[in-house]
C-alpha positions as CSV (number, residue, x, y, z in Angstrom):
1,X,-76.3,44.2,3.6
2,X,-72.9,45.1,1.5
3,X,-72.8,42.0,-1.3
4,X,-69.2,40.2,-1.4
5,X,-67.1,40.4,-4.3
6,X,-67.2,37.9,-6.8
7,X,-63.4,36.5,-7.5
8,X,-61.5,38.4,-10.2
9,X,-59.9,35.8,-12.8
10,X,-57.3,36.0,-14.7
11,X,-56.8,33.1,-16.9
12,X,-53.0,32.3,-19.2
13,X,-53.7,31.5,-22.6
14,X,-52.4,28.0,-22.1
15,X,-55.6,28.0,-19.6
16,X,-57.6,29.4,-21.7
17,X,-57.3,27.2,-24.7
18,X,-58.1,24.3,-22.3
19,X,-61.2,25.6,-21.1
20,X,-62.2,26.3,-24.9
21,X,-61.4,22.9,-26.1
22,X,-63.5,21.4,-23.0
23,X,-66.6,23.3,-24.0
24,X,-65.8,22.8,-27.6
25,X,-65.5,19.0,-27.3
26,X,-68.5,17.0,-27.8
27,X,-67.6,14.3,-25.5
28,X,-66.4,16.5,-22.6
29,X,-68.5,15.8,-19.4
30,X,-70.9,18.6,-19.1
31,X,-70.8,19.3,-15.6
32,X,-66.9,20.1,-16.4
33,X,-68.0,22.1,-19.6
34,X,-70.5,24.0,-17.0
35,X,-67.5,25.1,-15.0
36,X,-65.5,25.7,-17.6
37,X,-68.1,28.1,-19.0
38,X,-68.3,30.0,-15.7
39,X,-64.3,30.7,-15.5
40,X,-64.8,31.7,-19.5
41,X,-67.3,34.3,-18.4
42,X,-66.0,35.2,-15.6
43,X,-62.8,36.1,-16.7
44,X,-65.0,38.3,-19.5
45,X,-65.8,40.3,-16.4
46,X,-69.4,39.2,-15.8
47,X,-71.2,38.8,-12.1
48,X,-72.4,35.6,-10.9
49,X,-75.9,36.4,-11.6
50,X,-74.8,37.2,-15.2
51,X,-73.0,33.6,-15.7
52,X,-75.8,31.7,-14.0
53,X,-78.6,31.6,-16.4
54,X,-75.9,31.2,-19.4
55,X,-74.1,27.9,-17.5
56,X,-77.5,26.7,-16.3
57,X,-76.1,26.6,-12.9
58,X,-77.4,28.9,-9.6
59,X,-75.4,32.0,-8.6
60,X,-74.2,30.2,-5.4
61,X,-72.4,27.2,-7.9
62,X,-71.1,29.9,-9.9
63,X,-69.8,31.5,-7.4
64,X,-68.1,28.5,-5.8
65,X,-66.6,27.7,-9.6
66,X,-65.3,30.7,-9.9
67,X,-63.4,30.9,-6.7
68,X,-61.9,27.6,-6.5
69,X,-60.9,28.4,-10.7
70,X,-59.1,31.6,-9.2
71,X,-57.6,29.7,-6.3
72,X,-56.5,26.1,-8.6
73,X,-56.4,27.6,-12.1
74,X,-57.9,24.9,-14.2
75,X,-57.4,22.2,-12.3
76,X,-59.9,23.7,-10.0
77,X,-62.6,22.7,-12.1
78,X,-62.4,18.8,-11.5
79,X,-64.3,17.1,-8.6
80,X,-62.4,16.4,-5.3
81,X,-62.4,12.7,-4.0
82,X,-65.0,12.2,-1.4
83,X,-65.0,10.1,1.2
84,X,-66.4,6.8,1.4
């Protein structure tokens, strides 16, 4: 079985302050601060399996952060609406 590749990201320093200040803040909501951890490391150049254990989040979710971060940027990391 040949293991996919985990999203490269690249963040802008603009982005990157953002993400900082999110994780920094004490009244940021964690789940955000969770997925802004994951683009931080991800962007360091660590695997999913790496992040996981540090964002307290599986590899799948990391995976799935980090993807949608490379696809949206930061704006990735907020929930979608749901239906109902």
């Amino acid at each position: 079985m040949v293991a996919r590749r985990a999203a490269e990201l690249v963040l802008s320093g603009d982005e990157r302050d953002a993400l900082e200040r999110i994780v920094r803040a004490g009244r940021s909501e964690q789940r955000l601060v969770k997925r802004a951890r994951v683009a931080l490391l991800a962007e360091k150049g660590l695997t999913n399996e790496e992040i996981a254990p540090l964002a307290g989040l599986s590899a799948h979710k990391v995976g799935k952060w980090r993807h949608r971060v490379a696809e949206e940027g930061i704006a990735g990391i907020a929930d979608r609406p749901r239906p109902g």
